[in-house]
VEXDRENSE-311308 format. One line per 3 residues: their letters; for each residue x, z, y of C-alpha. Coordinates in nm, 2 decimals. Each point is the difference from the previous one (the first is absolute). Layout:
BEGIN
A) X:Z:Y  ...
***
This chain:
BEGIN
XXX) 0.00:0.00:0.00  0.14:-0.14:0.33  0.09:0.31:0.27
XXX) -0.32:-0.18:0.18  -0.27:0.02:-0.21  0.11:0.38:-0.07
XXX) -0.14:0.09:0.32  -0.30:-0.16:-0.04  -0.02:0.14:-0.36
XXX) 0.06:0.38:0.11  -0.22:-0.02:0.29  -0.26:-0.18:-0.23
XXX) 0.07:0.33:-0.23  -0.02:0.24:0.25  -0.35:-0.10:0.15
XXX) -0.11:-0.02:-0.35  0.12:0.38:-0.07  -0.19:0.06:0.32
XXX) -0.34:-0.12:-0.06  -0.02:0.14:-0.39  0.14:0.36:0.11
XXX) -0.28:-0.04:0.32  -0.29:-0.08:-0.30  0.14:0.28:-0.15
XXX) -0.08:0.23:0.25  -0.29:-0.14:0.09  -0.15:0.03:-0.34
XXX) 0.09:0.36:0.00  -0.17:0.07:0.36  -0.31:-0.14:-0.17
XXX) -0.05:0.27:-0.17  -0.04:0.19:0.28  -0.32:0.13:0.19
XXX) -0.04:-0.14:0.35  0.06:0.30:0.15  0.31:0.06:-0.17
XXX) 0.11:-0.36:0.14  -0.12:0.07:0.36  0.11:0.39:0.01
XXX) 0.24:0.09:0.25  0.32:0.09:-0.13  0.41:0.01:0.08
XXX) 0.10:-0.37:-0.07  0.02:-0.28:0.20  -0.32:-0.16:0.18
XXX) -0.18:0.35:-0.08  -0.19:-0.14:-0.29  0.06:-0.17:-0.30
XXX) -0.25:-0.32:0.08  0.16:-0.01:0.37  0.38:-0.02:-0.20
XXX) -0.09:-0.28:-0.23  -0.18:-0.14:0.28  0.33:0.01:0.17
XXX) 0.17:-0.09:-0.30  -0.22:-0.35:-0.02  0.05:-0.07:0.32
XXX) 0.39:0.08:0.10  0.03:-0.27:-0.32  -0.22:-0.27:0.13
XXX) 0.12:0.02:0.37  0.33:-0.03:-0.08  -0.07:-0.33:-0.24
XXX) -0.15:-0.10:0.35  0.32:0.08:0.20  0.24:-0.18:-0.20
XXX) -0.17:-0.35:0.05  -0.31:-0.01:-0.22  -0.22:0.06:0.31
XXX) -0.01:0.21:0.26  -0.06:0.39:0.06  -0.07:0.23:0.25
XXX) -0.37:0.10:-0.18  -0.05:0.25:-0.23  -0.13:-0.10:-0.33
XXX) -0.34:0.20:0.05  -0.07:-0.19:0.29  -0.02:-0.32:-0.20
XXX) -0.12:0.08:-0.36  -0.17:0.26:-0.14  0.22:0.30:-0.18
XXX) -0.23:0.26:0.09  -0.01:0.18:-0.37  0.21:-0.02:-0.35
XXX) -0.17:-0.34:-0.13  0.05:-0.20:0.27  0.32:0.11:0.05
XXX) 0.07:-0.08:-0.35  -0.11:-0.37:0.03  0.19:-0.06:0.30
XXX) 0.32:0.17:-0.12  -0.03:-0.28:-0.30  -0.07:-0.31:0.28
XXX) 0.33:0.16:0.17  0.21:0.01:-0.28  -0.11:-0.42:-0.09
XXX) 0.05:-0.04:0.39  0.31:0.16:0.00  0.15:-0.15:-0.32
XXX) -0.11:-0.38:0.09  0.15:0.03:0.35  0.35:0.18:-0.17
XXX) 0.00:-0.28:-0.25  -0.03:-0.26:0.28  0.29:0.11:0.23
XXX) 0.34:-0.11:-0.04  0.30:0.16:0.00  0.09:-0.12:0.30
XXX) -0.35:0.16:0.13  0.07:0.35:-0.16  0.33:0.00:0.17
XXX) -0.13:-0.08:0.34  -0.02:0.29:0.24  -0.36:0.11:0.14
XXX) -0.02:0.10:0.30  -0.28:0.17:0.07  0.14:0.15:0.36
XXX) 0.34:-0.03:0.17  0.12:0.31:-0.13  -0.13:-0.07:-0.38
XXX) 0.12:-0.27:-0.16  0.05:0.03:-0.39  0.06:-0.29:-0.24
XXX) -0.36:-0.08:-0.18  0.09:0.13:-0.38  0.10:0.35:0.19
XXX) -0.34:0.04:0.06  -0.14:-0.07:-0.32  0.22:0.27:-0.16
XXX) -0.14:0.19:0.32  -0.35:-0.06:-0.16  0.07:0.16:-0.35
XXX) 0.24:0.28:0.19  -0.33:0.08:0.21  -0.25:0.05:-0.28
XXX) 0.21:0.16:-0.25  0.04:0.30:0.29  -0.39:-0.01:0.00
XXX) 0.00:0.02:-0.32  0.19:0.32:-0.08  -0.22:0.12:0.24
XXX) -0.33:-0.11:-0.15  0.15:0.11:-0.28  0.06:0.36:0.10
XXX) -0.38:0.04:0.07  -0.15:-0.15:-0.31  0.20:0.29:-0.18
XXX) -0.15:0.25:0.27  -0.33:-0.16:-0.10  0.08:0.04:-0.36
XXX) 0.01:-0.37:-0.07  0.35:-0.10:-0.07  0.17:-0.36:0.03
XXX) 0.33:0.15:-0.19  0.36:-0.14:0.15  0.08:-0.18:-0.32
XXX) -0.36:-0.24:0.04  0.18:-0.13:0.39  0.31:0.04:-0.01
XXX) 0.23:-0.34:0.00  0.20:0.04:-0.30  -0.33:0.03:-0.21
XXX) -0.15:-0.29:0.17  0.36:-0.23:-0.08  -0.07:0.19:-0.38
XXX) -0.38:-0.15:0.02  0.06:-0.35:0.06  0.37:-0.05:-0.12
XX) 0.02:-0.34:-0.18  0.00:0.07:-0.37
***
């Protein structure tokens, strides 16, 4: 495999890491009451709806940033995430979005540096690392409350290494 086509290929794996560890959770918060979802508590976004909200929407902005559109909207502002389901069928538009515009950039394109002000310019595959970085933070978090819940998403289901040990070629 050419030097090339490795980026492509570890970004390609990353982003797929990203979306099956994000189901994972996702599944877990289902079982969940509503009020457990949208209780106050000590992580990020005050609730856990508001942080996969966040979650959702820090991933599909920045696919928007780095050429595939343009941002500057929140994601609530143009589809509907308001509850688990919904949020759930979008996540799995995203991830085809996400994966069709990755597979369509060159090289050269990943390479090229985004600016998205004067002061921050970063070369596009930074921030698709950025994007799996991002939600695996969110996740520990999320992650941390489903075992104060008493619904557990153990570190072993989405961790990395188990994911490469998943879907290793056999």
């Amino acid at each position: 495999m050419s030097e090339t086509m490795l980026t492509k290929t570890l970004l390609h794996t990353f982003l797929d890491y990203n979306y099956q560890a994000n189901a994972k959770i996702l599944a877990a918060f289902a079982a969940l009451t509503p009020k457990q979802m949208q209780q106050e508590t000590a992580i990020s976004h005050g609730n856990a709806l508001e942080l996969l909200r966040h979650m959702a929407d820090t991933e599909w902005s920045w696919r928007l940033y780095t050429g595939e559109g343009t941002g500057g909207k929140y994601l609530w502002d143009v589809e509907d995430i308001s509850d688990l389901t919904k949020l759930a069928a979008f996540w799995v538009r995203e991830r085809e979005r996400m994966l069709t515009y990755l597979d369509a950039l060159s090289e050269d394109a990943l390479a090229e540096v985004a600016e998205l002000s004067p002061t921050f310019r970063v070369p596009r595959w930074q921030i698709f690392l950025h994007l799996v970085n991002h939600s695996t933070h969110h996740r520990s978090e999320l992650s941390q409350y489903l075992t104060q819940c008493g619904s557990t998403v153990t570190e072993g289901e989405i961790e990395f290494i188990r994911f490469g040990v998943e879907t290793a070629e056999k």
